[in-house]
LUMMIZA-190276 format. One record per residue (C-alpha): residue number from 0; residue in one letter; chain; x, z, y. Coordinates in Angstrom, 3 decimals. Layout:
<node k="NUM" r="a" c="A" X="X" Z="Z" Y="Y"/>
...
***
This chain:
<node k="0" r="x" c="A" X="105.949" Z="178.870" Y="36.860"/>
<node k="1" r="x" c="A" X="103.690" Z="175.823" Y="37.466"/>
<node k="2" r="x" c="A" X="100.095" Z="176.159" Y="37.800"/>
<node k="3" r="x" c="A" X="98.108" Z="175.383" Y="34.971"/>
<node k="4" r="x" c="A" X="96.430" Z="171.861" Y="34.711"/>
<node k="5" r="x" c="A" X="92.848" Z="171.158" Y="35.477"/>
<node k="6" r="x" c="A" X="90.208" Z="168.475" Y="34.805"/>
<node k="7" r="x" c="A" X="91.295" Z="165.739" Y="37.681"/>
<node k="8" r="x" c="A" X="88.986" Z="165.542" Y="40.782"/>
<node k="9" r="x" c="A" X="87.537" Z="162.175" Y="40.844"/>
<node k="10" r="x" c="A" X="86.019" Z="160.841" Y="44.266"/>
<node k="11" r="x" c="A" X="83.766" Z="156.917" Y="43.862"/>
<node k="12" r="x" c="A" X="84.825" Z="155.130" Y="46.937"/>
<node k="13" r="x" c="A" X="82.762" Z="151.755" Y="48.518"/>
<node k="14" r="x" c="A" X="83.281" Z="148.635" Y="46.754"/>
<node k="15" r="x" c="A" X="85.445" Z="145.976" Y="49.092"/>
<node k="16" r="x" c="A" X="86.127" Z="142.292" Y="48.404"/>
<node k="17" r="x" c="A" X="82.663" Z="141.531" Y="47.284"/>
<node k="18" r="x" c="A" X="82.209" Z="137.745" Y="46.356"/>
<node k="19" r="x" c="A" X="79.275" Z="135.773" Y="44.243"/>
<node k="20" r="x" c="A" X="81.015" Z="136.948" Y="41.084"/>
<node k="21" r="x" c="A" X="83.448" Z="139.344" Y="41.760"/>
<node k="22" r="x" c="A" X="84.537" Z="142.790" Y="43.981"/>
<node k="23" r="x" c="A" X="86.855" Z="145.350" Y="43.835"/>
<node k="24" r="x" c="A" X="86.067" Z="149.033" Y="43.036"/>
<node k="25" r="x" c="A" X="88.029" Z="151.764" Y="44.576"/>
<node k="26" r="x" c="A" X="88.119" Z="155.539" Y="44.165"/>
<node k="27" r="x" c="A" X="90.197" Z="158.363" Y="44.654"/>
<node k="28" r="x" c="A" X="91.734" Z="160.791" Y="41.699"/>
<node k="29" r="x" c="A" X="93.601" Z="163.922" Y="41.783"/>
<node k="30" r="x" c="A" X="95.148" Z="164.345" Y="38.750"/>
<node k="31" r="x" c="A" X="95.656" Z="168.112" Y="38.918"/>
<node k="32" r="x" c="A" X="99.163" Z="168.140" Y="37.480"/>
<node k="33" r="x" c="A" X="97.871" Z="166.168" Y="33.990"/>
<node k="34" r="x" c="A" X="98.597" Z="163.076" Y="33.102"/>
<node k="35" r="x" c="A" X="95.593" Z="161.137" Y="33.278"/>
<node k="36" r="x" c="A" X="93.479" Z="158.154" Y="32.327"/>
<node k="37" r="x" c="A" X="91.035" Z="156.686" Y="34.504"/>
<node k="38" r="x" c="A" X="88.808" Z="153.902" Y="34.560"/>
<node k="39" r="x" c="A" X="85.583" Z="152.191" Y="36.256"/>
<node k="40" r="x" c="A" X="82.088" Z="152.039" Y="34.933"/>
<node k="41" r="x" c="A" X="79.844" Z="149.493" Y="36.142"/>
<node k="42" r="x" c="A" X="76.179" Z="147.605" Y="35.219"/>
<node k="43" r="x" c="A" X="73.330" Z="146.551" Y="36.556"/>
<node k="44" r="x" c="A" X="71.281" Z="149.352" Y="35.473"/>
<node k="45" r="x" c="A" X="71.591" Z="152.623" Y="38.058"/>
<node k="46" r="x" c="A" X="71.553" Z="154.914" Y="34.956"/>
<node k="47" r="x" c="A" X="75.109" Z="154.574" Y="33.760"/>
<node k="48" r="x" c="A" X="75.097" Z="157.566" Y="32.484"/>
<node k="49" r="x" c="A" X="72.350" Z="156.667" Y="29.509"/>
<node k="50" r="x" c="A" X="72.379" Z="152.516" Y="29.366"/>
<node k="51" r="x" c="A" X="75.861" Z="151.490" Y="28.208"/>
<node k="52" r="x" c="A" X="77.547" Z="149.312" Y="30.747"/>
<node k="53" r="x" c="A" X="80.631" Z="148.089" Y="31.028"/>
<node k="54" r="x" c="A" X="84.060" Z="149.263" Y="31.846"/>
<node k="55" r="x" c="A" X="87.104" Z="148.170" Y="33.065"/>
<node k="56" r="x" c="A" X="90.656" Z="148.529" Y="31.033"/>
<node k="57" r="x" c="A" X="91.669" Z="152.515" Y="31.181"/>
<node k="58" r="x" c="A" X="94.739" Z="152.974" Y="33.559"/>
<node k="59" r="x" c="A" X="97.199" Z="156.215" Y="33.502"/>
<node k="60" r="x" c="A" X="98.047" Z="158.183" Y="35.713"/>
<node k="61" r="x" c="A" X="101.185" Z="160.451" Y="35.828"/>
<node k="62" r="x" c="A" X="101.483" Z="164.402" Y="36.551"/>
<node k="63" r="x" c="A" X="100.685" Z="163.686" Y="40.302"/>
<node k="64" r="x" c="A" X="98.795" Z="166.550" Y="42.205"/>
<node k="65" r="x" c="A" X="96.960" Z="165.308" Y="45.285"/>
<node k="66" r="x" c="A" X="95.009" Z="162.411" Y="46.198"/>
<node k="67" r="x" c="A" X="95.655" Z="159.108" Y="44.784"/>
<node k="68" r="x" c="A" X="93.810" Z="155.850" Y="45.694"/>
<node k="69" r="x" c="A" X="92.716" Z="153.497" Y="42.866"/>
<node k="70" r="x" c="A" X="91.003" Z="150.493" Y="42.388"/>
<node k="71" r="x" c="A" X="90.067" Z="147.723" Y="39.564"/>
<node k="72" r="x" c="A" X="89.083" Z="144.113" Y="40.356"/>
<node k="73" r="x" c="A" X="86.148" Z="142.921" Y="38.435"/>
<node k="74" r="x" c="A" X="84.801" Z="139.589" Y="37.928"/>
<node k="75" r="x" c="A" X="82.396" Z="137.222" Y="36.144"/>
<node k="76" r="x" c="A" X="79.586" Z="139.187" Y="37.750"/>
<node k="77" r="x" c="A" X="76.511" Z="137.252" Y="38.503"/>
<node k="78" r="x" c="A" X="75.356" Z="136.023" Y="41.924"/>
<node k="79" r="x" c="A" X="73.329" Z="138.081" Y="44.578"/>
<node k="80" r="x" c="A" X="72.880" Z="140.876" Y="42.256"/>
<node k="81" r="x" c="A" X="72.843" Z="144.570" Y="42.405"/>
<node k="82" r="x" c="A" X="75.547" Z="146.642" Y="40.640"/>
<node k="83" r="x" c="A" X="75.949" Z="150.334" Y="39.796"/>
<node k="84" r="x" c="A" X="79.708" Z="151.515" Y="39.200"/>
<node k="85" r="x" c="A" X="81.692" Z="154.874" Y="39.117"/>
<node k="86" r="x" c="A" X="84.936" Z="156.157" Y="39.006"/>
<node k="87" r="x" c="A" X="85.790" Z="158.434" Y="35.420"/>
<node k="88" r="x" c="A" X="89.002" Z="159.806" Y="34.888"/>
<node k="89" r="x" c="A" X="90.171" Z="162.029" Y="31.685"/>
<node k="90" r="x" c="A" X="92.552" Z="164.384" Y="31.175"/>
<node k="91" r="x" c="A" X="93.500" Z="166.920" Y="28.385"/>
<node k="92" r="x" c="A" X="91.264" Z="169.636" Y="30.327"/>
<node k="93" r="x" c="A" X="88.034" Z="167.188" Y="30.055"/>
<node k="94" r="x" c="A" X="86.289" Z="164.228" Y="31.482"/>
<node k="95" r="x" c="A" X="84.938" Z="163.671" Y="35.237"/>
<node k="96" r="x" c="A" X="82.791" Z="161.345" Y="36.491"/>
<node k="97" r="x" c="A" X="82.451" Z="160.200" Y="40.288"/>
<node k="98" r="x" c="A" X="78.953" Z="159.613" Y="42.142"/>
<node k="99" r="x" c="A" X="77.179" Z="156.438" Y="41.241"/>
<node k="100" r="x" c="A" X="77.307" Z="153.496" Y="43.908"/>
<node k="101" r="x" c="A" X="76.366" Z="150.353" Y="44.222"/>
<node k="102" r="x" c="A" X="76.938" Z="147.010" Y="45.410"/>
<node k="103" r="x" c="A" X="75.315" Z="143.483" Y="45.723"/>
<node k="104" r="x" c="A" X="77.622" Z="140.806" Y="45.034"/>
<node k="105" r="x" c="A" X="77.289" Z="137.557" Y="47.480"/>
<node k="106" r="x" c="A" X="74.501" Z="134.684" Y="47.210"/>
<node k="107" r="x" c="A" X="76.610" Z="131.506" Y="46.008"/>
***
């Protein structure tokens, strides 16, 4: 029979389309045969983990198993600033978190 699900494997990927107020933040997910949720986390603060930031919309994800590239588009970010973001993704076997990166959005 099919293999039994697992927490997805989450992978943060560099940021791409930076602007003054704006980027987009990419990862990679596998969903491990669950449907999943995933979504970005991202603030100024590099402790995301403890210092509630913000986070994009959740997205879903089907039954997939293998790789799948994501990404969000974020805006009305401030100028020439450092952010923090990460890729989380949940499915019925738990919650993952990607690595923390960072980005510094563009001088006006």
């Amino acid at each position: 029979g099919p293999a039994n699900p697992e927490a997805p494997s989450v992978t943060t990927v560099a940021a791409t389309s930076v602007t003054d107020d704006g980027a987009t933040l990419n990862g990679r997910i596998n969903p491990n045969k669950a449907e999943t949720t995933y979504w970005f986390e991202y603030s100024q603060d590099s402790l995301l983990g403890t210092v509630v930031g913000t986070s994009t919309p959740t997205q879903t994800l089907g039954v997939e198993n293998g790789m799948t590239n994501v990404s969000t588009n974020v805006s009305g970010l401030s100028a020439n600033t450092r952010y923090y973001y990460r890729l989380a993704a949940r499915n019925s076997k738990g919650t993952v978190y990607g690595s923390i990166l960072s980005f510094t959005t563009r001088a006006e």
